[in-house]
N, C-alpha and C positions, 0 to 999 in steps of 0.2 A: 557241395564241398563240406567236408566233415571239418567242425568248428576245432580240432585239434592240430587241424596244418595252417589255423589261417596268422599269417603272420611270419611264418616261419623262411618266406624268404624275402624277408626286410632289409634295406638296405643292400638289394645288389640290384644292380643294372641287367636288363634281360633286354638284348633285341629278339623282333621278331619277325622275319620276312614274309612280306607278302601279309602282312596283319591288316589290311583293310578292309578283309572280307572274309569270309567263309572260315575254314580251319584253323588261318593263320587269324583269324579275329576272335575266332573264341578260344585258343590258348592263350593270348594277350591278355582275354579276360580272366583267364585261368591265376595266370602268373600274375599278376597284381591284384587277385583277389588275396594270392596267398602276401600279397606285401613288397613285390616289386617294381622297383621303378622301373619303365617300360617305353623303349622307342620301338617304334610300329616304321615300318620301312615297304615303299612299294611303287609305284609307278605314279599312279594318282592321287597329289596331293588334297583333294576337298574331300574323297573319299578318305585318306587316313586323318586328317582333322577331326572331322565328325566324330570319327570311331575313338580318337584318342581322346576329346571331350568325356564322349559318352562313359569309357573306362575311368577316366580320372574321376568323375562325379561319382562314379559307383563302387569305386575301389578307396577314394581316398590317398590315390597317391601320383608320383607326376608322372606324367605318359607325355613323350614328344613326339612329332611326325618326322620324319626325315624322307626326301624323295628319294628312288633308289631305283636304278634299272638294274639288278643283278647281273646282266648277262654285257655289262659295260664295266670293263675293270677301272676307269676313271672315275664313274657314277660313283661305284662299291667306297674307292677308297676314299673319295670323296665324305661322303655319306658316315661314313663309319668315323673319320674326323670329328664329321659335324656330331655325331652320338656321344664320341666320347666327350667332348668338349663341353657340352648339355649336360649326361649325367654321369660323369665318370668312366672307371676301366669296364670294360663289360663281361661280367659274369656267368650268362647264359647267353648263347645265341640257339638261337629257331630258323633254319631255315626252314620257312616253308612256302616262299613261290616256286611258284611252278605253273606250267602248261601244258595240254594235250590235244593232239589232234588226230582224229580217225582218219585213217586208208591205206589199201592193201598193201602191202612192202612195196607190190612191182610200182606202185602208184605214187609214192611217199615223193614229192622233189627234194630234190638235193638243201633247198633252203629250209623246209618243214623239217627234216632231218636235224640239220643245225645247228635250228632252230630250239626243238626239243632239247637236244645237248647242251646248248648256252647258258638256257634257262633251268631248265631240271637240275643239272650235275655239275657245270663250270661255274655257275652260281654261287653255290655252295662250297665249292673248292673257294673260289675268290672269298668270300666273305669266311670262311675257317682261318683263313691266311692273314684275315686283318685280324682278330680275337685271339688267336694261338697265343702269340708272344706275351701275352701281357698274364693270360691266363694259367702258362706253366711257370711265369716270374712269380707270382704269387702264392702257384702249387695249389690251384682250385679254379674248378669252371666247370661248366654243364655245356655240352654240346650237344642237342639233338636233331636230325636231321628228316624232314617229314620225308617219309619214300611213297610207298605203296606195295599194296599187295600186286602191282605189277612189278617190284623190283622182287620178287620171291618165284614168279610163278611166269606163263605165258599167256597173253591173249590174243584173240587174232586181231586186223584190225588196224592195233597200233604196237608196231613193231617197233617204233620212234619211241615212242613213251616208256615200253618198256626197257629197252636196249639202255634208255638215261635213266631209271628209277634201280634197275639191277647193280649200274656203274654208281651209284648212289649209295649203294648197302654196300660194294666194295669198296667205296672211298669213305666209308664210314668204320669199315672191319680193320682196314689199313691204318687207319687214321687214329684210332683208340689203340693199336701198340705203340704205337710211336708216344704217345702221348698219357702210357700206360703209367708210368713209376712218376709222373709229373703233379699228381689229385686230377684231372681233367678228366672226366670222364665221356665217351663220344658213344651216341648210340643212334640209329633210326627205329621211327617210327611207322608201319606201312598199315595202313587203314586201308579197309576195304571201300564200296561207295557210301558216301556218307550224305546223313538228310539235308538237304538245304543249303548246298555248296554248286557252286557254278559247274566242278568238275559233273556232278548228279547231272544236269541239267543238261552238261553239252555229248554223258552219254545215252541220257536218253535220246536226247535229237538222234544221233548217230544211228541208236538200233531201229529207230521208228524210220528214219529213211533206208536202209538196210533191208526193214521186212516189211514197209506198208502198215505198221500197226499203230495205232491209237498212242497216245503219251504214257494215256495210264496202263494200256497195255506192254508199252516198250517199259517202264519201270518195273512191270511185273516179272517181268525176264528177270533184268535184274537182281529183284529179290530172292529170285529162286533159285540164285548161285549159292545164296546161302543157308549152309543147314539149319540155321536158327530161324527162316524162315522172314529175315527184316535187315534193314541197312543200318548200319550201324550212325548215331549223331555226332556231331563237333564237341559236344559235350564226354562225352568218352573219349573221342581223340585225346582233348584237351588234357581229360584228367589221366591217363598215360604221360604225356610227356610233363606235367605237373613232375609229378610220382619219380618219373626220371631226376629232374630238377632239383629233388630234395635228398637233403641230407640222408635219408633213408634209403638212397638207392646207392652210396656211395662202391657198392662191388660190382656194380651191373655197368659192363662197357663193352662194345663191341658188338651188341646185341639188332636184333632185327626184330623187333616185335611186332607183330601181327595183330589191327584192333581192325577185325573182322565177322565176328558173330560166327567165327567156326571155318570161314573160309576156305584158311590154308592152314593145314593140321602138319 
């Protein structure tokens, strides 16, 4: 982090979904490194404790857990109660839970289907729907929403995943007109596979049962989607939607940006 952002978003309330782990845990670190107060939202509470300790002590500032099934409009409203009530209106939200699961369209069931929708894209819709109001009363907010370079592009495989990360990038395009003349700005985020995140790990399962090959050869694959020759880390994710976040992106809405190491041109 370059010592000239740090601080610079003091004083606002950021959630984060799905911040207990992987992507959604190191943008949390991201955004309260830069100075935000920070609830982490997600299924399993000892899991978002831990993480919201760990950021507190490293960051300097308060992080709360809040439990949260996204894809439970009860949980959501619940939940987003409980945040605001902890640490005021909220300022930034993150979606970034989410879920994937591999198999061929004809094989997909009706529940994995969803399932995928609930949590990927009605997620997000629910939880935009708690923050909206409070964010264009004030005439300021950062909304970014994590996609993927499957909401951009096709892959085989997981027609679910991608069918909800593309409905993702259009409720993210829709969603910043509406919200254009307000200061709220709304953009996604679509990384490609990234080091050290559970998504990494359940595609390599996926191709290694697929083709018979070794773990490290199923990552290999992998890698060699991309031109740059390497997966891109949380730490780049993170520092995109930082970058979003801040005052300096305040013209960039609507957007779909691509952290992929060349992926998708």
């Amino acid at each position: 982090m370059a010592d000239g952002t740090r601080g610079t978003l003091a004083g606002q309330h950021a959630v984060v979904t799905g911040g207990g782990r992987g992507l959604g845990a190191a943008i949390a670190a991201a955004l309260a490194g830069d100075g935000a107060d920070v609830t982490l939202m997600g299924r399993t509470r000892a899991r978002l404790d831990e993480r919201a300790g760990a950021i507190a002590r490293a960051a300097g500032v308060r992080v709360r857990a809040v439990a949260c099934d996204v894809a439970d409009p009860a949980s959501v409203a619940g939940a987003f109660h409980e945040a605001v009530a902890g640490l005021g209106d909220v300022r930034i939200l993150v979606n970034g839970a989410g879920q994937a699961d591999a198999a061929w369209l004809v094989d997909t069931p009706l529940d994995a289907w969803r399932r995928m929708l609930d949590v990927n894209l009605t997620g997000a819709f629910l939880c935009m729907q708690q923050v909206l109001p409070a964010m264009t009363a004030a005439g300021a907010g950062r909304i970014v929403n994590l996609a993927s370079t499957a909401g951009l592009k096709g892959y085989a495989r997981v027609a679910a995943y991608c069918a909800s990360k593309h409905g993702l990038v259009g409720l993210t395009r829709a969603a910043a007109l509406e919200a254009a003349r307000s200061g709220v700005t709304i953009n996604a985020v679509c990384p490609g596979y990234a080091e050290e995140t559970d998504m990494l790990q359940a595609a390599v399962e996926n191709v290694r049962r697929a083709t018979g090959k070794s773990a490290d050869e199923a990552k290999a694959i992998l890698v060699r989607q991309s031109p740059r020759g390497r997966l891109v880390t949380p730490a780049e994710v993170a520092d995109a939607v930082r970058w979003l976040c801040s005052a300096a992106a305040s013209a960039i809405t609507g957007q779909a940006i691509a952290v992929a190491a060349g992926e998708v041109m």
